[in-house]
RONU-259625 format. One line per 10 residues: number of its first residue (from 1); their letters; for each residue z, y, x of C-alpha. Coordinates in steps of 0.1 Angstrom, whole numbers, padded with zeros to 4 digits. Layout:
NUM	a	Z/Y/X ~ ...
//
This chain:
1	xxxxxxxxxx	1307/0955/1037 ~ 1279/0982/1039 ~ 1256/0984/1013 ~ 1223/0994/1015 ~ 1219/1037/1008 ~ 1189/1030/0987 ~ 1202/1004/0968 ~ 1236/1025/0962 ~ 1218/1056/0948 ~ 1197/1035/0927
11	xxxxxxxxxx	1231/1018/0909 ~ 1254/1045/0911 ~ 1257/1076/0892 ~ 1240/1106/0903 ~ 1275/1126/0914 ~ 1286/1096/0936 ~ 1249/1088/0948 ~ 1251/1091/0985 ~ 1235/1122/0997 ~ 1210/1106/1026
21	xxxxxxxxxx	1196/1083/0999 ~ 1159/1081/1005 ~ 1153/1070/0968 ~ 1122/1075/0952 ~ 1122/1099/0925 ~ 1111/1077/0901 ~ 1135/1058/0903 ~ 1165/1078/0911 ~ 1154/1095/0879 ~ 1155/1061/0860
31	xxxxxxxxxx	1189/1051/0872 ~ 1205/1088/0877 ~ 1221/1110/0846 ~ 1217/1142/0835 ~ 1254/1145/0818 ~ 1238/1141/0783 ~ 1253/1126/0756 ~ 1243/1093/0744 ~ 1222/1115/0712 ~ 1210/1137/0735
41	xxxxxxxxxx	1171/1140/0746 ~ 1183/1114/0776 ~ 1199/1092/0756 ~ 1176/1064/0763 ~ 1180/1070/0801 ~ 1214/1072/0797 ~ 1218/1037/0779 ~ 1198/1025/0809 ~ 1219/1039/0833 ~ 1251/1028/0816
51	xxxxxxxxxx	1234/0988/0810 ~ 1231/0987/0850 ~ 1262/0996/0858 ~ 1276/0975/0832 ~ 1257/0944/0847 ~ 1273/0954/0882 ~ 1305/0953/0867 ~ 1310/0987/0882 ~ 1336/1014/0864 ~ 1332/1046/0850
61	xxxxxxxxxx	1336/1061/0882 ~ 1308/1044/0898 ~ 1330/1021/0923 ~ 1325/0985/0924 ~ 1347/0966/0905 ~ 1344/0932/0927 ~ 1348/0938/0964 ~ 1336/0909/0973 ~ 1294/0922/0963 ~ 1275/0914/0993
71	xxxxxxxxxx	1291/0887/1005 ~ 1274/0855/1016 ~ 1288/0837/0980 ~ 1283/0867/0961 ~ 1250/0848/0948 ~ 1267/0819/0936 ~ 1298/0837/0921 ~ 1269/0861/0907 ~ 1248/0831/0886 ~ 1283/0812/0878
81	xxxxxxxxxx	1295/0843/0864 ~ 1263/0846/0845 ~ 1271/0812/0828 ~ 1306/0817/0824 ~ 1313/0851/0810 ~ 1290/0847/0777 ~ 1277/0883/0789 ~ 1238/0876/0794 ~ 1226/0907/0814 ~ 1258/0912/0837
91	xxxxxxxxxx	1254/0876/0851 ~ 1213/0884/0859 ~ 1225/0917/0874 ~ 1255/0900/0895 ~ 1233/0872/0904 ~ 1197/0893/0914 ~ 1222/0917/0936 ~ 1249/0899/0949 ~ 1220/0871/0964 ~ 1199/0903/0972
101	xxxxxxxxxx	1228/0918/0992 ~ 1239/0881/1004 ~ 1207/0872/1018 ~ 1203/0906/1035 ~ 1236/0904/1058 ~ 1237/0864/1059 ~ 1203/0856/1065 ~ 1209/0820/1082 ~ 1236/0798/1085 ~ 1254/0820/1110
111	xxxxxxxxxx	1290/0833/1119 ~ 1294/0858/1145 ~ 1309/0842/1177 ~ 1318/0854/1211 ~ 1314/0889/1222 ~ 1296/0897/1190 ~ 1267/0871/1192 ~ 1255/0850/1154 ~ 1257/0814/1160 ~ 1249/0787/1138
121	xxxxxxxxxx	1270/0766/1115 ~ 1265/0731/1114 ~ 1260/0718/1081 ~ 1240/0728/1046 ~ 1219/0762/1046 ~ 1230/0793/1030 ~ 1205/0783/1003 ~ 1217/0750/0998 ~ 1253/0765/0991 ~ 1242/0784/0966
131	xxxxxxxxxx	1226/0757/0950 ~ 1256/0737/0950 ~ 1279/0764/0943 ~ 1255/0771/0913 ~ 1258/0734/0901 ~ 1294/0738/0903 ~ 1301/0766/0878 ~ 1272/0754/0856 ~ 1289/0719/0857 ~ 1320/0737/0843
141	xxxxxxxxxx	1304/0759/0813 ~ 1280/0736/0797 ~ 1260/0728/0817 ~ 1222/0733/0831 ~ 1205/0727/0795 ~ 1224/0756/0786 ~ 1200/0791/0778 ~ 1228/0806/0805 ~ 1225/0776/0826 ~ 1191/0779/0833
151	xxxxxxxxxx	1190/0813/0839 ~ 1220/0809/0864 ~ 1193/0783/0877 ~ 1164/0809/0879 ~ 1185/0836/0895 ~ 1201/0818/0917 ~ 1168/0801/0930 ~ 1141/0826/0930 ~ 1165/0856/0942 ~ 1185/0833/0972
161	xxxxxxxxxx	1179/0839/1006 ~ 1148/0823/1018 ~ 1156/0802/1051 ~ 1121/0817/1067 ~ 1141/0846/1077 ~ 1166/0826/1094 ~ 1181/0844/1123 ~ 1183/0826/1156 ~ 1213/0815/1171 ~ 1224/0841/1200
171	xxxxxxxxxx	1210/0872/1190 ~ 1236/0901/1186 ~ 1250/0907/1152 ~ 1256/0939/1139 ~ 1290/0944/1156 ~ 1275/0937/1191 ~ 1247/0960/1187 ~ 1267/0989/1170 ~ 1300/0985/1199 ~ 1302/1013/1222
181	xxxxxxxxxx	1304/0985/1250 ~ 1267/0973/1242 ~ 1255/1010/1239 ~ 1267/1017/1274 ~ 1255/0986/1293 ~ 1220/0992/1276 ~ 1193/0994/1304 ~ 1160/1013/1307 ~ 1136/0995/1291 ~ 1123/0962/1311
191	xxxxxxxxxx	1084/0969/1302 ~ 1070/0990/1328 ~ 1033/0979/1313 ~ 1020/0985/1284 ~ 1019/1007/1253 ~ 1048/1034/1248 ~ 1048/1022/1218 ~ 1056/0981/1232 ~ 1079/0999/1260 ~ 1100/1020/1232
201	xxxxxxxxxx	1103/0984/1211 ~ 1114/0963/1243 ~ 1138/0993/1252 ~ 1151/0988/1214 ~ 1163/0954/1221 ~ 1183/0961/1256 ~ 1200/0991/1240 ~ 1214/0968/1212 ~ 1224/0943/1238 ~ 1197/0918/1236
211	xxxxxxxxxx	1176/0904/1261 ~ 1135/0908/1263 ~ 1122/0875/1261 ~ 1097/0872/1285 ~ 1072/0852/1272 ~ 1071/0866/1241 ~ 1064/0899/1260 ~ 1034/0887/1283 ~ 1016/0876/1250 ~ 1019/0913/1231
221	xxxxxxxxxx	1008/0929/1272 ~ 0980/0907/1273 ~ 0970/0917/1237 ~ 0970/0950/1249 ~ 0951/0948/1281 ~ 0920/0937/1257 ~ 0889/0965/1258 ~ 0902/0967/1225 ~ 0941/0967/1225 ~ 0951/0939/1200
231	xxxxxxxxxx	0985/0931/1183 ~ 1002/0898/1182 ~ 1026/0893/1146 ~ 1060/0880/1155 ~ 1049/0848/1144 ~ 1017/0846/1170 ~ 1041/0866/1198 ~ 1070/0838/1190 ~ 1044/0808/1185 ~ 1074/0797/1161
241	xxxxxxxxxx	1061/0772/1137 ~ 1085/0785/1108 ~ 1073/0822/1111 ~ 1034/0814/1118 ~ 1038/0797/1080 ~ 1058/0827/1065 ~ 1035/0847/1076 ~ 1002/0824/1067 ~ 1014/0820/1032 ~ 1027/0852/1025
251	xxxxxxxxxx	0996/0869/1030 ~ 0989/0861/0989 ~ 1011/0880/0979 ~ 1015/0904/1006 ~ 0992/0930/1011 ~ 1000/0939/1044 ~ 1000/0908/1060 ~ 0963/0897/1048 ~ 0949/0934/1057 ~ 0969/0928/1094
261	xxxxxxxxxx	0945/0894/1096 ~ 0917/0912/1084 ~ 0921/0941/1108 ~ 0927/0911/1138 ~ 0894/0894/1130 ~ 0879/0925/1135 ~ 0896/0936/1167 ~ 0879/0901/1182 ~ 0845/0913/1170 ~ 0851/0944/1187
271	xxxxxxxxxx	0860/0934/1214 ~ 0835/0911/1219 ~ 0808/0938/1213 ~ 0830/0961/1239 ~ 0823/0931/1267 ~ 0787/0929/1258 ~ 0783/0963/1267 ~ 0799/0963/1298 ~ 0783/0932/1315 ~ 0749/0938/1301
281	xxxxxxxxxx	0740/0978/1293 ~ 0705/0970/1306 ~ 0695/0941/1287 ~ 0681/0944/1250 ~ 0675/0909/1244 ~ 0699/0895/1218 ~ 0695/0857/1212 ~ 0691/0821/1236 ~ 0648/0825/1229 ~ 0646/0863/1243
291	xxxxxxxxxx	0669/0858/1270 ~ 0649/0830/1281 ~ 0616/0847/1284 ~ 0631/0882/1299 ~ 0645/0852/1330 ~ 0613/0839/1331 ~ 0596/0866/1335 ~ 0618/0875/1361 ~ 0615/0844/1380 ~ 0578/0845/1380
301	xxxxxxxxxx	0577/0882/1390 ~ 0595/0869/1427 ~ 0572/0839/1426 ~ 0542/0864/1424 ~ 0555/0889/1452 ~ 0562/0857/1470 ~ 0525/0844/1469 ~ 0509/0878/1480 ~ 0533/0884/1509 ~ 0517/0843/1516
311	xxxxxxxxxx	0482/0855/1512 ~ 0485/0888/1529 ~ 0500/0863/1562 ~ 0471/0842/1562 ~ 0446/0867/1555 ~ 0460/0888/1587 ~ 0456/0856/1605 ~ 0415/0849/1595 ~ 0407/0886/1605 ~ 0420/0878/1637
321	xxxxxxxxxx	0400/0851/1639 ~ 0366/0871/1633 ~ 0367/0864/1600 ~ 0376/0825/1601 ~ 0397/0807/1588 ~ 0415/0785/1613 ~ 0418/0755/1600 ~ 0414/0720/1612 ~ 0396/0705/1581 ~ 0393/0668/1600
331	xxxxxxxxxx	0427/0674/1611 ~ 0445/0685/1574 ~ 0425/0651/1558 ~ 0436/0627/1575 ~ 0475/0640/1575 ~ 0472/0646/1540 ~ 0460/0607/1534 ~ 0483/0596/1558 ~ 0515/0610/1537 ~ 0499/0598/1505
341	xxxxxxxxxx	0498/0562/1515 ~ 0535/0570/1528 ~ 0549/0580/1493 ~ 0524/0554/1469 ~ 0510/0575/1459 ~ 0472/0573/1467 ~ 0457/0559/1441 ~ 0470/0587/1419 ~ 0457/0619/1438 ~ 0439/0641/1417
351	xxxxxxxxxx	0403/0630/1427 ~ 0384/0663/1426 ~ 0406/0679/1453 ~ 0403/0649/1471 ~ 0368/0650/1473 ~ 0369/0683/1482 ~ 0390/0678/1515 ~ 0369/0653/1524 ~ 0338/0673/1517 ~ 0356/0699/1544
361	xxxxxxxxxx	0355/0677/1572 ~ 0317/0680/1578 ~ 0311/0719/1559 ~ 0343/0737/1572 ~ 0370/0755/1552 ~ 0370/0788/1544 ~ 0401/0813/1531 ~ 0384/0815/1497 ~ 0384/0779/1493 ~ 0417/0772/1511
371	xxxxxxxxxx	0433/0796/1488 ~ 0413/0782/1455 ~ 0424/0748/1463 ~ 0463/0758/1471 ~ 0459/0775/1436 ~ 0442/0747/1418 ~ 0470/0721/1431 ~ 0498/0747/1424 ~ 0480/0744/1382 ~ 0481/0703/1382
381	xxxxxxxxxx	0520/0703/1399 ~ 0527/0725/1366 ~ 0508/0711/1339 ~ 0498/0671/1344 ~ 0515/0653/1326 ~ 0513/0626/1347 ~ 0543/0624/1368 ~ 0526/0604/1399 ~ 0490/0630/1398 ~ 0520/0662/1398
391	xxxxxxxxxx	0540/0643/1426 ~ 0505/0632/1450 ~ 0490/0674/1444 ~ 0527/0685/1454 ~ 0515/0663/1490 ~ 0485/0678/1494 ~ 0497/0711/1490 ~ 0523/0704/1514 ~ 0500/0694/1538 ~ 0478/0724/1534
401	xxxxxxxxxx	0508/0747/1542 ~ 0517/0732/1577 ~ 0478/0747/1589 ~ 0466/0723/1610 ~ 0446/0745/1637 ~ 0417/0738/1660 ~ 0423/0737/1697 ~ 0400/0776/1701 ~ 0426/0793/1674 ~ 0457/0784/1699
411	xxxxxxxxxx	0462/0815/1704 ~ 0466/0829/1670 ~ 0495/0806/1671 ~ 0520/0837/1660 ~ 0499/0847/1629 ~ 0497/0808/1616 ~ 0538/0803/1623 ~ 0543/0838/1605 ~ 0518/0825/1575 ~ 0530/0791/1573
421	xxxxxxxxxx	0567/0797/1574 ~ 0563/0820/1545 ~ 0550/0798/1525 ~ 0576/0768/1531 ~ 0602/0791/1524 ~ 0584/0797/1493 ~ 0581/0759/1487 ~ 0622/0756/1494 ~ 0629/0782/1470 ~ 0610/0765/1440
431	xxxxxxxxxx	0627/0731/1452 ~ 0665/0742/1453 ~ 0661/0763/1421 ~ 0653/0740/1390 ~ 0653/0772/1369 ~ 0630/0788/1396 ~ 0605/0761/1396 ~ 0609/0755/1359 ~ 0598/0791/1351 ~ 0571/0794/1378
441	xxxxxxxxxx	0556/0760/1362 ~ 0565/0772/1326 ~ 0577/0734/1323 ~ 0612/0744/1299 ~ 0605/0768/1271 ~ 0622/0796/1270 ~ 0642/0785/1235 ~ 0655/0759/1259 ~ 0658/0778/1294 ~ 0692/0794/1290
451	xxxxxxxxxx	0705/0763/1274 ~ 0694/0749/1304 ~ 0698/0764/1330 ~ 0731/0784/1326 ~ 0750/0768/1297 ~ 0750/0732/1310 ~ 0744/0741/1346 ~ 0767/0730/1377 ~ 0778/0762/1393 ~ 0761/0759/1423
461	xxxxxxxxxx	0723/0762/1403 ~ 0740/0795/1382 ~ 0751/0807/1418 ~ 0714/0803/1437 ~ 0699/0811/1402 ~ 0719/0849/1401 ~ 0712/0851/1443 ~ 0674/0841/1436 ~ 0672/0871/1404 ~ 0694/0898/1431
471	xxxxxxxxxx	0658/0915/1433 ~ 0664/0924/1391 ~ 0693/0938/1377 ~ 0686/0935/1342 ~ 0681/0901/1352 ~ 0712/0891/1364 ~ 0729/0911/1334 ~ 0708/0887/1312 ~ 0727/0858/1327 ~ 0759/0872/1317
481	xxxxxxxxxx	0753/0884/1284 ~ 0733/0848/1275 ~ 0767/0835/1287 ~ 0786/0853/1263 ~ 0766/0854/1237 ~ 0767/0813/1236 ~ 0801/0822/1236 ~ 0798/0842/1203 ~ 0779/0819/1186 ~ 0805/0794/1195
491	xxxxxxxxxx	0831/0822/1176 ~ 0805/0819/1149 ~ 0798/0856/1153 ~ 0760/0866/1146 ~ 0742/0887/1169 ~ 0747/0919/1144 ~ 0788/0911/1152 ~ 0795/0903/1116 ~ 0816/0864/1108 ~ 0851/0853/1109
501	xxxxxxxxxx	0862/0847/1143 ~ 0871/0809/1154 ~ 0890/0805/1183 ~ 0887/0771/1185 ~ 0849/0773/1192 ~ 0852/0799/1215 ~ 0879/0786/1233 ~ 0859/0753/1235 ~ 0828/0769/1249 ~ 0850/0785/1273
511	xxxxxxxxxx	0866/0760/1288 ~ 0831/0744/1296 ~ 0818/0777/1313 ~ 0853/0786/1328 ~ 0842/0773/1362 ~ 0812/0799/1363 ~ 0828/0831/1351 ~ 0834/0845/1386 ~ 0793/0833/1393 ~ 0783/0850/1362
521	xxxxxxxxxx	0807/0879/1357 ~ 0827/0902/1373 ~ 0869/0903/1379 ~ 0879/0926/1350 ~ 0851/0911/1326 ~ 0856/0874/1333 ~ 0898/0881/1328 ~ 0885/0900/1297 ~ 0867/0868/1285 ~ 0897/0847/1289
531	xxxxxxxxxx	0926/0871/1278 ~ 0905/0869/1243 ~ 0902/0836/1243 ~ 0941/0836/1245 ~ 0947/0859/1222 ~ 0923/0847/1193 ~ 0949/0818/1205 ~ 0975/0830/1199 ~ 0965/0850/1165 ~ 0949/0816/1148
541	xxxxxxxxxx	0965/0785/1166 ~ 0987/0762/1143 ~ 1018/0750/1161 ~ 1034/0722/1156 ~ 1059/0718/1127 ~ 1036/0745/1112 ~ 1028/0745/1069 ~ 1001/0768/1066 ~ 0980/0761/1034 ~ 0943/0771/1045
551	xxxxxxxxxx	0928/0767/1009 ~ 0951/0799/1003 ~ 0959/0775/0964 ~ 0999/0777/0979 ~ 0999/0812/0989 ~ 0983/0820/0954 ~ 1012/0797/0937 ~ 1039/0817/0955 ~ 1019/0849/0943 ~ 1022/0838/0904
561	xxxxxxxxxx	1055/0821/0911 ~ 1067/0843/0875 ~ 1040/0812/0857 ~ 1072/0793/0849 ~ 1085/0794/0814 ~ 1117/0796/0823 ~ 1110/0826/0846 ~ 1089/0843/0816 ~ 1118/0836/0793 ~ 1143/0852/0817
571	xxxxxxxxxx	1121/0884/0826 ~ 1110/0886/0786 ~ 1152/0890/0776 ~ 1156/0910/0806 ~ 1134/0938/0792 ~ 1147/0933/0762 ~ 1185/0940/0773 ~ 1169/0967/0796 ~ 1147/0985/0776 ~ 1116/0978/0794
581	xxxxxxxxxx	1135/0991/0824 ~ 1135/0955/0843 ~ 1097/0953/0847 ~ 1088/0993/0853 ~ 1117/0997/0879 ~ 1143/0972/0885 ~ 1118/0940/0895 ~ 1088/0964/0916 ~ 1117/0978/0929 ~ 1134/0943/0948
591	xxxxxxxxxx	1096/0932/0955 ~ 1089/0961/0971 ~ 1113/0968/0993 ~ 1115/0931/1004 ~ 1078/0929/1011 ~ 1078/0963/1030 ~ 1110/0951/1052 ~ 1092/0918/1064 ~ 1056/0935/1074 ~ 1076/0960/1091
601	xxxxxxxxxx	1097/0930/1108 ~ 1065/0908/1117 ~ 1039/0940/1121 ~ 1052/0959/1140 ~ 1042/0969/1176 ~ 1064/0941/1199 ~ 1079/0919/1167 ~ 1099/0889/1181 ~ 1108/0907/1220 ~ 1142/0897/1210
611	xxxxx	1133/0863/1203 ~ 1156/0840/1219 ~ 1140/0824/1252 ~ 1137/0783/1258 ~ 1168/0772/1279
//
């Protein structure tokens, strides 16, 4: 069995240490030997040195004295050994090692089947061997109420494999990947796409024999193809409900997992801000009441170049009349009575243009009061409150518009079409735009407009609302970035871009605008909008089967798992029999190296490529 370098050096003695050990100093020097005597200035290194390799039952020489160290029942021969040999520290050190090196090369409850490949075993965990095996031994010595059963008990337990790193059935084991027959059939890497960094990792798993799962890879591309290039952990890449926990409840006593969450939380912000940019680089508005009055603005802005291109129509038309207006007064009264009755609405006109028209059938109309009366109805169809008086001024007006002519001003037929159909178009536009009419009437506030009027809007109103604001830019960028930033209020992002992300608002508020994103953005910023919404996905989504403990009081319990008395006990003779060398070297030492080996498992750029695919 190969042991680890590292872990050789740090047991052996310095002559036989192998010489590509990558050791730290420190502790090579705390496990190493000088060829002092035992009264010599070393001395107490020395008797540190010589306790280890005591405890590993190693010789003189340095050389193992039990082949069998690493194998899967190492950890259970380890802890029995403990309890049965009367020698306290040589059963911890058998125990911590041979289930260190047990759960490092028997992770799951594998064997290695055909062509190389790890399979499962049917039947009881690694884990739950030991546990037996340890129950066994104790069973036969004395007992777990023993002082040496229940350390057996703690070593056994806290050191065992832990069945989060389980390794799926069907991946290559270490024979597979190492043959020369793998090596050769390895092909160029599958990822075309991508980082060099994602394309090196999925090139990593065809030279060792594997196969890129492809699902796992379109998660980590589309990651990447953010603005901001994101990365998935091999629990979000895998969606595995097993890994998305380990990872989630690891992060309280692993560093480098809650820095990696931190560091995703902020890649969403980022990239938020980065699509903000993009759609809107010409709007300065930043919340629903400001985006509401730079639209409205906007809107009445057309409605006002709309009215004088109306005015300047029908003012072409009186000078060609010698400075008359046109106008059948007798004519425009009794249609505009005629169409009230129609609608039932009569007895609701507003009285004082009513008595106005009538007053026109014996005076004449002029322009000027032609044009103060179309401006005077235009006021009540925007600010009555009365539904019916808004409804009967909206007939008059209509009326008005259609220029009834007397039989001498014929021939300035042209002039009145040009003027009239002007203003009906005018009229259309406010009908088929609610947000148009709204705005031009100031009837919606502008708190409420984009709420309104984009938010909960069908997409043909957005669609006619962008066409109706093509004559302003900034306008139409408003739209968008009012979109977006509903959608980052929905993250429960503030307008400065500070807040924990929540993907399950955003993605909520996206799915009701998802219909609209091609009326209100562009191609690559509307695939932007939804790639983050599937990663956030991805990076904070619970699956199924999942444990994560939210209120982090787990995480924190696995932290200060060492609370136990038993544990304390154990750790308090271990110094003792070490010299202090169990808590300055030996325990920082395992902790270390096995938190460093799963972030750079899960972290990594394209963690779980090898994961095996659904049949």
């Amino acid at each position: 069995m190969a042991v680890d370098p590292d872990i050789e050096a740090a047991f052996a003695d310095a002559p036989q240490a192998p010489q590509s050990s990558n050791i730290d100093p420190e502790i090579s020097a705390a496990f190493g030997t000088d060829g002092q005597s035992d009264t010599g200035p070393h001395a107490h290194r020395d008797l540190h040195q010589t306790t280890w390799r005591q405890a590993l039952g190693w010789t003189s020489h340095g050389t193992p004295s039990q082949p069998e160290v690493g194998d899967q029942s190492q950890a259970e021969i380890g802890a029995g050994r403990m309890a049965t040999s009367g020698n306290f520290w040589r059963g911890i050190g058998r125990g911590m090692l041979g289930t260190y090196f047990g759960s490092e090369n028997n992770r799951a409850n594998v064997r290695e089947g055909p062509n190389g490949t790890i399979e499962h075993i049917p039947g009881p965990t690694p884990g739950e061997q030991e546990a037996r095996g340890i129950a066994e031994r104790l069973s036969m010595t004395g007992g777990e109420d023993t002082p040496e059963g229940q350390v057996g008990q703690v070593v056994g337990g806290i050191f065992g494999p832990s069945p989060f790193n389980a390794m799926p059935a069907g991946v290559p084991g270490r024979a597979a990947v190492d043959s020369p027959q793998s090596v050769s059939a390895a092909a160029a890497s599958p990822v075309q796409t991508g980082s060099p960094e994602l394309q090196a990792a999925a090139k990593e798993v065809t030279d060792s024999g594997g196969k890129v799962n492809q699902e796992v890879l379109g998660r980590h591309l589309e990651a990447e193809s953010l603005p901001v290039p994101a990365r998935l952990t091999k629990g979000q890449a895998t969606q595995d409900p097993a890994l998305v926990s380990l990872e989630r409840n690891t992060r309280g006593k692993n560093q480098a997992f809650s820095d990696h969450f931190n560091a995703q939380n902020q890649n969403l912000i980022d990239n938020l801000q980065a699509i903000r940019e993009n759609v809107g680089p010409d709007v300065f508005s930043a919340n629903p009441t400001d985006h509401g009055e730079a639209l409205i603005k906007a809107y009445q802005t057309k409605a006002e170049q709309a009215d004088a291109d109306i005015a300047s129509k029908y003012q072409a038309l009186r000078d060609a009349n010698g400075g008359q207006f046109p106008i059948d007064a007798k004519g425009l009264y009794s249609n505009v009575t005629k169409s009230l009755h129609d609608k039932y609405l009569f007895e609701h006109v507003p009285s004082a243009e009513m008595r106005q028209l009538s007053n026109a059938t014996d005076e004449g109309m002029t322009f000027e009061k032609y044009e103060a009366m179309r401006t005077n109805l235009a006021r009540i169809m925007r600010s009555s409150t009365d539904g019916n008086e808004r409804a009967a001024a909206g007939i008059i007006r209509t009326e008005m518009e259609k220029l009834p002519m007397t039989g001498e001003a014929a021939k300035l037929k042209p002039l009145a079409d040009s003027a009239r159909n002007a203003a009906r178009a005018q009229f259309q536009a406010l009908d088929a735009d609610p947000a148009y009419k709204a705005a031009v009437n100031e009837s919606v506030s502008p708190n409420r407009f984009v709420n309104r009027f984009i938010i909960n809007a069908d997409r043909g109103d957005v669609g006619l609302m962008r066409q109706n604001l093509a004559h302003d830019p900034a306008a139409q960028q408003t739209m968008s970035v009012a979109a977006l930033d509903h959608l980052r209020n929905s993250a429960r992002i503030d307008d400065q871009f500070r807040g924990a992300f929540t993907q399950a608002g955003y993605n909520k508020s996206l799915q009701s605008l998802d219909t609209k994103l091609s009326t209100l953005f562009g191609p690559k910023d509307a695939g932007d909008i939804r790639a983050l919404g599937n990663v956030a996905r991805n990076q904070q989504f619970r699956p199924p089967g999942s444990y994560v403990n939210e209120s982090n009081t787990y995480t924190a319990a696995v932290a200060d798992s060492a609370s136990s008395n038993v544990r304390k006990t154990l750790e308090a003779a271990a110094d003792v029999k070490s010299h202090g060398l169990y808590s300055t070297v030996a325990k920082p030492f395992f902790k270390g190296r096995a938190a460093k080996k799963l972030a750079e498992e899960h972290l990594s750029v394209g963690a779980g490529l090898d994961y095996p695919s659904a049949p």
